[in-house]
N, C-alpha and C positions, 0 to 999 in steps of 0.2 A: 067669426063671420066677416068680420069688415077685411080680416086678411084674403080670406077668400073674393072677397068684390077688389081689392085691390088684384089680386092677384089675374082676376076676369078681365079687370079693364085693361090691364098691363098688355096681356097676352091678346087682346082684341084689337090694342093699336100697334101693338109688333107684325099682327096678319094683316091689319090693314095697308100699316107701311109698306109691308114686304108683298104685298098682295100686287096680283096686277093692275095695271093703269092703261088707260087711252094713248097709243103714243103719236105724236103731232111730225104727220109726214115732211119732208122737207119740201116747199113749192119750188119746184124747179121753173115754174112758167116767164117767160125773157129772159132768162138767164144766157149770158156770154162766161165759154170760160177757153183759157188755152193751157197747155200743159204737154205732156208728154208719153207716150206711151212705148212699150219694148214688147216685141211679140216673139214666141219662141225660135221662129227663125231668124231674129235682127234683120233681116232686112227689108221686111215692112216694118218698123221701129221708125221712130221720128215725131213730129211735133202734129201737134194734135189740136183742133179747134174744135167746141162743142156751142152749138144753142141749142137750148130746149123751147119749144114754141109752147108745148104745154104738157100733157104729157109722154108726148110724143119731140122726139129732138131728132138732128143732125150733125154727123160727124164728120169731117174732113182731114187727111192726115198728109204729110208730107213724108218724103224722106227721101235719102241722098245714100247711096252704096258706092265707094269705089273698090276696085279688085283690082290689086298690080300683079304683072308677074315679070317673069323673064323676060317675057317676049312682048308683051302689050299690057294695055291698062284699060281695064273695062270701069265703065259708069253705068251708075244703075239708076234712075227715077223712079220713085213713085209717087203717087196719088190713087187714097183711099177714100171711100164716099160711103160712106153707112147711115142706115134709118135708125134708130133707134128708139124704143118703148119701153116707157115704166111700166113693169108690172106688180110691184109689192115695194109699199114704203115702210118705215118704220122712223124716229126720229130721229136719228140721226144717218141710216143705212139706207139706198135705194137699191132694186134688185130691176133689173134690165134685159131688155133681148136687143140682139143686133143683127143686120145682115147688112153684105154690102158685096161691092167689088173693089178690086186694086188692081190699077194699070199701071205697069212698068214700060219705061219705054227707054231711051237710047239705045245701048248694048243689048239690054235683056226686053224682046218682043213680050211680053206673057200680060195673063188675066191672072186673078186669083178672084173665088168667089167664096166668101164666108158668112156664117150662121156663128152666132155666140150668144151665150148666157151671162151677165157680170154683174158685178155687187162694187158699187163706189157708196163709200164711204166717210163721213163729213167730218175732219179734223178740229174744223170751225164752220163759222157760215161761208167761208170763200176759199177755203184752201181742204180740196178731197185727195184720197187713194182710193185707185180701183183696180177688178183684177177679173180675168171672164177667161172661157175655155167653150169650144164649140169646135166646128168643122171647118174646114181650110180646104178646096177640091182648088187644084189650080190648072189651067189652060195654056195650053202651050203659043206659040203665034202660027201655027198653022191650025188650032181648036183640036189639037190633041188632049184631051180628059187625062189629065197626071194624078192616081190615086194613091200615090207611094208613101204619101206623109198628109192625113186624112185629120188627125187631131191639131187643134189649136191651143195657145195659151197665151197670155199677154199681164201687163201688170201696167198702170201708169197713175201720176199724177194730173190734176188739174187746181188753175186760180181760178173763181168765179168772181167777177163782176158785175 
């Protein structure tokens, strides 16, 4: 008999261990972070600045293309501006939607406007990886609708502060 109650309580606190727990969302509220981001076409890739006010944040990206050739050498700018929403935490994992635009300007006139889903990731409390895939529709500088390459993907880090 007593093996038996041994045997109950064993297997009681093995399910409870292994059993689920509450997990304690990451507060992203003030948070500053910069880092960097690479999207499947590199050339919105570049350096990335995020606050989250609360659960609702802000994204800013930079980034620099140059294109040499034989004949001339194009420069590319951007700047990207995204909303972004927490929608599902977990404690270490937050899962995100985005939308935004990116204006390139010198050489390359164009828009690009994107919708994304992404999951960052807490290595610590201040140093994340993240990674998101959504829609890319990009605008030409006369507002020509370019729908030739309609999927996105991206992958970055960030520091939080």
């Amino acid at each position: 008999m007593r093996r038996l109650q041994l045997a109950a309580l064993a297997l009681f606190a093995a399910a409870h261990l292994a059993g689920p727990a509450p997990a304690h969302a990451k507060n992203m509220s003030g948070r500053f972070a910069l880092g960097g981001e690479v999207a499947s076409n590199f050339v919105d890739s570049g350096l990335s600045f995020r606050y989250w006010v609360s659960d609702f944040g802000l994204q800013i990206m930079t980034s620099l293309g140059i294109n040499e050739t034989d004949d001339e050498t194009l420069a590319d700018l951007g700047l990207t501006l995204r909303g972004l929403a927490s929608i599902a935490r977990a404690q270490d994992t937050n899962l995100y939607v985005a939308a935004g635009i990116t204006l390139h300007v010198i050489d390359n006139d164009s828009q690009v406007l994107d919708a994304l889903v992404g999951v960052e990731h807490f290595l610590s409390d201040y140093f994340s990886v993240s990674g998101h895939v959504g829609l890319h529709v990009g605008l030409s500088g006369n507002l020509a609708l370019s729908l030739g390459r309609v999927s996105s993907w991206g992958s970055g880090f960030h520091f939080y502060f």
